[in-house]
N, C-alpha and C positions, 0 to 999 in steps of 0.2 A: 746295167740292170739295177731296177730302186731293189733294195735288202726286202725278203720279205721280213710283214708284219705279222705272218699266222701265226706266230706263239704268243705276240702280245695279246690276242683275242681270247687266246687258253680261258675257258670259265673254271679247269680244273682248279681251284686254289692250292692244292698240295703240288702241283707241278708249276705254280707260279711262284710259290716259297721256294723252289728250287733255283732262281732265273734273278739275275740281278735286275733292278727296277729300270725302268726306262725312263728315255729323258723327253719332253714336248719342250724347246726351248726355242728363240728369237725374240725379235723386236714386235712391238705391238703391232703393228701397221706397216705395208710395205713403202718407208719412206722414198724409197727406191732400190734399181738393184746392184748398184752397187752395195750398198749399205746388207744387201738381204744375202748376197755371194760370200761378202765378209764376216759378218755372224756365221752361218753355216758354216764357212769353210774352216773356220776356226774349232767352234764348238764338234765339229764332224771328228775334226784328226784328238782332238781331247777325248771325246766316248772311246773311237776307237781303241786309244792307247787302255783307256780306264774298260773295255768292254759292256760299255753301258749301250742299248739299243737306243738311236735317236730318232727324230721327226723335227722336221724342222717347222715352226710358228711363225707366222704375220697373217694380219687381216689384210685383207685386199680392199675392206673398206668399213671404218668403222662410225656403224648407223647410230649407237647407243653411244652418243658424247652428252656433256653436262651443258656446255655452251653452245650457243648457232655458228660461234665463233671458233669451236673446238674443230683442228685439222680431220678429217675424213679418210683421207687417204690420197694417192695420186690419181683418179681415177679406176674404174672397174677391169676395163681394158690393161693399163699400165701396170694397175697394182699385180691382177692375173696372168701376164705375161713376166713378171718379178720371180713371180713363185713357179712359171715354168721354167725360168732360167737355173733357178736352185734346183729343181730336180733333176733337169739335163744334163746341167754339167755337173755335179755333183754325184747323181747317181743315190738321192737318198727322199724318202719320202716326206711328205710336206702336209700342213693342218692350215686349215683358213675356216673362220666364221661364216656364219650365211645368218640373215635375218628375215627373210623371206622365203615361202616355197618357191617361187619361183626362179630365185636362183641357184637353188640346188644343184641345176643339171648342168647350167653355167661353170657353180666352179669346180663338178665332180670331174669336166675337162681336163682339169689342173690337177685339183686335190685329191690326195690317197685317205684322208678325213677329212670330214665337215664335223666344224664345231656346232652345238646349239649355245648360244650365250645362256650367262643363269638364269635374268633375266625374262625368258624367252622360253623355259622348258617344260613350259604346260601348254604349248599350241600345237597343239594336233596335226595340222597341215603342216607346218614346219618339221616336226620329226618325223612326220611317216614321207615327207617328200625326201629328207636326208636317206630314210630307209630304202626309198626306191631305187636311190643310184649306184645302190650293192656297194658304196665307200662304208671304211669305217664313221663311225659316229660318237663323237665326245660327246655326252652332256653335262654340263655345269648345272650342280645342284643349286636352285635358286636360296639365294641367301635369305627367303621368305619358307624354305620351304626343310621339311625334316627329312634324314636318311630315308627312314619308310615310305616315305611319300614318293620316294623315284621310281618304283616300281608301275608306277604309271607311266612315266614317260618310257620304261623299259618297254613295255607291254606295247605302247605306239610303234617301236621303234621295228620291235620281234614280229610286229601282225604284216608288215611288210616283207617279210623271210627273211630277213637281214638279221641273223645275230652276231655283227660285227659291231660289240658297244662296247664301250667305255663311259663310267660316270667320274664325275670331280667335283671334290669339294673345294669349296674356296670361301668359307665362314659364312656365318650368319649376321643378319644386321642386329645390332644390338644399339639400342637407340637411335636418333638419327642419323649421328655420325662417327660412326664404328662398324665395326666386324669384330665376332669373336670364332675360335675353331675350337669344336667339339670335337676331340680325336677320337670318340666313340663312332662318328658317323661313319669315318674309313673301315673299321671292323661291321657295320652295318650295312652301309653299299654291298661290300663284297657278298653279305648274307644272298643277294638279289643273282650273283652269278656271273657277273661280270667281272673285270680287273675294273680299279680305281686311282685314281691319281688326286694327289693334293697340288692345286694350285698355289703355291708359297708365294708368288707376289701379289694377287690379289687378295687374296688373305689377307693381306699388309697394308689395303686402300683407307684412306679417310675421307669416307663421300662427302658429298653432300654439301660442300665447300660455298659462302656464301659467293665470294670470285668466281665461281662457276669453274675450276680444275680441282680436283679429284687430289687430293695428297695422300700421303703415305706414308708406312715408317720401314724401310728400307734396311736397314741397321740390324732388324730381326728377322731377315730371311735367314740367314742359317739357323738360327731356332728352332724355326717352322721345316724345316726343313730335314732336322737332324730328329726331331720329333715326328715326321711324314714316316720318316724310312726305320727310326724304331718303332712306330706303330703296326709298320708292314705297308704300308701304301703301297700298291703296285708301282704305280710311275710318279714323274712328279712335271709341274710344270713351272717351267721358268720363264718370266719375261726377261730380257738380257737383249744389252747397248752399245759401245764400244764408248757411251761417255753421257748417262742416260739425262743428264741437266741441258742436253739439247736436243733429247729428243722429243718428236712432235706428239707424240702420244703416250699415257701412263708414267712418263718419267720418273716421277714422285716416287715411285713403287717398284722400280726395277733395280736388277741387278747389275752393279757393272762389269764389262765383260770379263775385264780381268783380272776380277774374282771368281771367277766361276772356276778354273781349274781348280783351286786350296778347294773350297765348297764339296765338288764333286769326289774330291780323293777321300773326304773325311766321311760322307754317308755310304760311300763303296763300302767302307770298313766298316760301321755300322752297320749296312746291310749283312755282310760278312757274318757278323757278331752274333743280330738278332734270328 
């Protein structure tokens, strides 16, 4: 049986201060499944011990790269059949991106959420198609766009009956090639009703790269991170690697994997605290 998710949906905020934060964590892309069995199975028995609620991450195919030359994924097929294998045998539910309405229903097959990328969270047909497959729904606040401003996309999301949403921050662009986080926006999201999550490794990207890959400063995910969970963040999201200078997507920006236990033990107590 996958754990249910119906508390993480709770809109009550005083019953989600009550609830340790949850985790969205994995590899960027499903490089494969063995790679995809291995994160999970690892990060799974870590929440457990630490009682953090998970979901396990990879795209099954990532559309928004820098280069023509930037990996995509194994396949839609491959990468979708990855993320059934994490859930089957694992028993834990699973987030993958969609960039189009039309594969919504594709990967709602698989996935217990679809993500909307930041990117991406002003098209219409893309979140109300997310909305029709009764899946939960991440959206990533565009780093074009401010906390108040999501309440549009909530409203896309709500007019399909589906109020299983989640929003996430993951900074604003700040010149061409930056991001900065506004830790007001976490206390602002939530005003909309929803739980929120800070994205801490994209947070951390340095677009815009003239080489066409994406860098990062990797060094201050716990920052962002110790800073996600004393501002109250509902959840947080991790990208995480088992060695991330080979892997095929986001590298630059990810966590490696292990570091993620020290990481997780010290915002437990954090969370604890605040």
């Amino acid at each position: 049986m996958i754990h249910s998710l119906e508390g993480l949906w709770n809109a009550d905020p005083s019953k989600r201060k009550q609830q340790n934060f949850f985790l969205v964590a994995g590899p960027c892309v499903t490089e494969s499944t063995d790679l995809c069995l291995e994160v999970a199975s690892k990060v799974k028995m870590l929440c457990e011990r630490l009682q953090i609620p998970y979901v396990f991450k990879a795209s099954y195919r990532k559309a928004n790269r820098s280069s023509l030359r930037s990996y995509t994924g194994p396949g839609d097929e491959a990468g979708l059949q990855a993320l059934s294998e994490v859930r089957k045998q694992l028993s834990i539910p699973v987030l993958t991106d969609i960039h189009e309405a039309h594969e919504a229903a594709m990967a709602a097959e698989v996935a217990d959420v679809l993500q909307i990328p930041a990117f991406l969270c002003r098209q219409t047909d893309l979140l109300q198609a997310a909305g029709a497959t009764a899946k939960g729904v991440n959206i990533k606040k565009g780093q074009f766009s401010s906390a108040a401003s999501m309440q549009f996309a909530v409203e896309k999301v709500l007019a399909t009956g589906n109020p299983k949403i989640w929003l996430t921050e993951r900074g604003n662009s700040f010149g061409y090639q930056d991001l900065v986080v506004d830790f007001r926006n976490i206390h602002d999201m939530q005003q909309l009703n929803v739980p929120v999550l800070m994205d801490v490794t994209h947070a951390l990207q340095i677009p815009n790269q003239a080489i066409g890959v994406t860098g990062g400063r990797p060094e201050l995910i716990p920052l962002i991170a110790r800073a996600a969970v004393a501002a109250g963040a509902d959840g947080l999201f991790i990208e995480t690697h088992p060695n991330p200078s080979k892997a095929l997507s986001d590298g630059a920006n990810m966590l490696p994997l292990s570091d993620l236990p020290q990481l997780l033990e010290v915002l437990v107590r954090i969370r604890k605290a605040v």
